[in-house]
N, C-alpha and C positions, 0 to 999 in steps of 0.2 A: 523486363525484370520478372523475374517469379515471382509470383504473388504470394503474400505473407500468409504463414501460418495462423491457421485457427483456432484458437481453445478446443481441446476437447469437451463433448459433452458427456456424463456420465448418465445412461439410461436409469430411467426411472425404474423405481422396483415396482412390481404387480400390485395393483391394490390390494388382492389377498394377502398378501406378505405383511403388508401394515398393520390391515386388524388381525389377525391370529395374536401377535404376544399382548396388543389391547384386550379381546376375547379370555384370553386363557386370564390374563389378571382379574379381570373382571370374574369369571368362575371360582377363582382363588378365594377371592375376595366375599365369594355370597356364598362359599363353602364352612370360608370358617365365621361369616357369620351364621350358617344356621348351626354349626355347631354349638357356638357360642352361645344361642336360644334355648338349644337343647338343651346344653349343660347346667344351664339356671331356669328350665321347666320345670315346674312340679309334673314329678307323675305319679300315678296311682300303686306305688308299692308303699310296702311298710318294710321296713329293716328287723329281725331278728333274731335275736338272740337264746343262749340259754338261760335257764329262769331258777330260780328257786325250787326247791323240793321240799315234801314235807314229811316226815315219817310220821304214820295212821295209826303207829303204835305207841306215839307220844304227846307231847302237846306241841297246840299252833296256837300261837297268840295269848300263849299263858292257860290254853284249858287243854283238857283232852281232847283229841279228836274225834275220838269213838266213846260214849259213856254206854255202858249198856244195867240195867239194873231189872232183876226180876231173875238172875243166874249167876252162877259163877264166874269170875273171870281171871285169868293166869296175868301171870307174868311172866311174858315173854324178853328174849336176852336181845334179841335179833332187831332189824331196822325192815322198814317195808315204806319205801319212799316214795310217792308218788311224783313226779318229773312237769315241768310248766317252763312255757317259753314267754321272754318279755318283747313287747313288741312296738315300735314308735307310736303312738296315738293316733286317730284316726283323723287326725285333723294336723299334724303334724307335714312338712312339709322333706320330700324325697327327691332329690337330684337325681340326674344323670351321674356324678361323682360317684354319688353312694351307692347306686348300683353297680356299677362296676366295681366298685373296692369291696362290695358285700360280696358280688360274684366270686370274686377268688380269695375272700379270705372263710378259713377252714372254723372259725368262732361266731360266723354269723352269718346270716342267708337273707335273702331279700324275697319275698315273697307278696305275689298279688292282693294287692288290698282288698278284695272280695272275699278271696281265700282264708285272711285272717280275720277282717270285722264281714261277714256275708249277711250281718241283717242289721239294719238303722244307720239314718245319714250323721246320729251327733253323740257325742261323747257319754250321753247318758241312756240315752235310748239302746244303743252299747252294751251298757255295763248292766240294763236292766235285763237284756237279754242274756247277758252270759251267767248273770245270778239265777235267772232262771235253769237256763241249762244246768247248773249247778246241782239246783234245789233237785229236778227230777231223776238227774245224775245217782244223788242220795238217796232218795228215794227205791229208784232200780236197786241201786247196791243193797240196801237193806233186803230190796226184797228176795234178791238173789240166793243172797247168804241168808237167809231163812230158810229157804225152799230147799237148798242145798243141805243146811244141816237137821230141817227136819222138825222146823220149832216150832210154838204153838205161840205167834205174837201178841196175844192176849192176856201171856206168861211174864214175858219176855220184852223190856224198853229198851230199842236204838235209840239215842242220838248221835248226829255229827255235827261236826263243828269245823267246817270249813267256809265260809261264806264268804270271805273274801279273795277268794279261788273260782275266778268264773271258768265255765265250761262243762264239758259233762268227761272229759276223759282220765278223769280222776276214780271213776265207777267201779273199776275193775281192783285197785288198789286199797278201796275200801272195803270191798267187801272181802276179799282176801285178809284186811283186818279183821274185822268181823272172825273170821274163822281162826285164824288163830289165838285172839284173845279168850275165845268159849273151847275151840277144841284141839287147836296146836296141830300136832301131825297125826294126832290120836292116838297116840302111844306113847304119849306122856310128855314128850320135847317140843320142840317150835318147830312151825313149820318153817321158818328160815332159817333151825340150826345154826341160828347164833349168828350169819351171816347179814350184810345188811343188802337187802333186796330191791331194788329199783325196778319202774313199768308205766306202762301207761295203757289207754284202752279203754271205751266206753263199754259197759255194760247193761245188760238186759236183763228185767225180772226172771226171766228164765236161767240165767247164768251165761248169756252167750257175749262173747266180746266182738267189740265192733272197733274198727278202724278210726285213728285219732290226727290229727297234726304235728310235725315240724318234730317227727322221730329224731331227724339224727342230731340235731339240737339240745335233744333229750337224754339222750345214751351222754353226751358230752357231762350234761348236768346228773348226771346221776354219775358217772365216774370221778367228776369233782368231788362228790359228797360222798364218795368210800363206798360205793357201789361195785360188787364184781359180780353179778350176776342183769341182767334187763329181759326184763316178758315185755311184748311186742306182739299188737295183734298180727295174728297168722301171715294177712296178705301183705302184710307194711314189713317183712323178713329184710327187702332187698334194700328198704330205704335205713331200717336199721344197722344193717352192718356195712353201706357204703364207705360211713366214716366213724364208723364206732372205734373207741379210744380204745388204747392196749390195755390187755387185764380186765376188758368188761365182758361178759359172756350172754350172749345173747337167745334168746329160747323164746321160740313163736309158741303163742297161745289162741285157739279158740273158744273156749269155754271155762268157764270158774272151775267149776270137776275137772279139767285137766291141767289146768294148772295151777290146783290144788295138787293131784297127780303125779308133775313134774316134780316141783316142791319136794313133796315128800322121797321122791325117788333119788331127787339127788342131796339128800339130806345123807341116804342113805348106802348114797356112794357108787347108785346105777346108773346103768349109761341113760341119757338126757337128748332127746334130738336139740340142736341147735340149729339156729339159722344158718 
């Protein structure tokens, strides 16, 4: 008799066969759990936005911004805005989420938290330094525009009145005040020509402007508040007109005397470099 059939047996698969789709799950698996870490880490940025503005030719917080007493002073038509970004607390907590949605959204920027508080670990140590900055801020600006218009400060009382405005990049906008409430364009009009004037920009006793933060934030808030012109120190051209808003006009400035200069030129209708 022929002997009976045997079951077939089916070969075994390779051991490697087995663990590869156990491996790749497992990778799956520890992928999107470090995602998942990631995206509820705090990390070291701050989220912001544009801020408030103030015009240095009116009042903030119910007083004048500029009083000056021991001289004449006009009345100007025009606005001269100085531009502020707000920005989460320094203690406040930042996702992975929110950078990436600060990333691509064109209203707000996420920026290095060193960048935006770079001195004290806690919320007052903070604010005491950005009043300082401020106070000296004011201080420059007076002196600028003194020097500039040639005064005898022993004549002649600044004050200002921003203090709860930290930072120093307000400097350039004040003393620009300054000069048109004593001298306008010097021929009898504003130096804003009736327009309202937005900028930002630290300044030096000497008149020279210095480079500030989170320009294009700022061009935003100054074109919310009826802004069509923005001075922008010199070197910060490329970050101001990345995403500066339509109808805002943008014009690098170095020094108070030039743009006092500009000012007047396109008050009066000359061609103006612009960024």
């Amino acid at each position: 008799m022929p002997a009976a059939p045997t079951a077939s047996k089916a070969a075994a698969p390779p051991a490697g066969a087995v663990r590869r789709p156990v491996l790749l799950a497992a990778c799956v698996a520890l992928v999107a759990a470090l995602l998942a870490v990631a995206a509820l880490a705090p990390l070291p940025y701050s989220v912001t936005r544009p801020g408030p503005t103030a015009d240095v030719l009116g009042e903030h917080d119910g007083e004048p911004v500029i009083t000056i007493t021991g001289a004449p002073v006009r009345e100007p038509a025009g606005e001269l805005r100085m531009t502020t970004i707000t920005a989460t607390s320094p203690d406040a907590t930042v996702r992975l989420t929110d950078v990436v949605t600060g990333y691509f959204s064109g209203e707000r920027a996420v920026m290095p938290r060193e960048a935006v508080y770079p001195v004290g670990d806690s919320r007052e140590e903070i604010q005491e330094h950005n009043a300082g900055q401020m106070r000296d801020s004011q201080h420059a600006a007076v002196a600028a525009a003194v020097t500039y218009l040639g005064l005898d400060e022993d004549e002649v009382s600044i004050e200002l009145n921003l203090a709860d405005v930290g930072g120093p990049s307000a400097g350039l906008l004040l003393s620009l005040g300054i000069v048109d409430l004593l001298r306008g364009d010097g021929a009898g009009g504003d130096l804003t020509d009736g327009r309202v004037i937005a900028g930002t920009g630290t300044i030096e006793p000497d008149g020279t402007v210095g480079s500030v933060g989170g320009v294009p934030l700022k061009t935003q808030a100054a074109r919310r508040d009826g802004a069509t012109v923005f001075l922008v120190p010199r070197e910060e051209c490329a970050d101001a007109t990345a995403e500066a808003p339509d109808g805002l006009r943008v014009l690098p400035v170095a020094t108070l005397e030039g743009a006092v200069a500009d000012l007047r030129a396109l008050a009066a209708g000359e061609s103006v470099p612009s960024c």
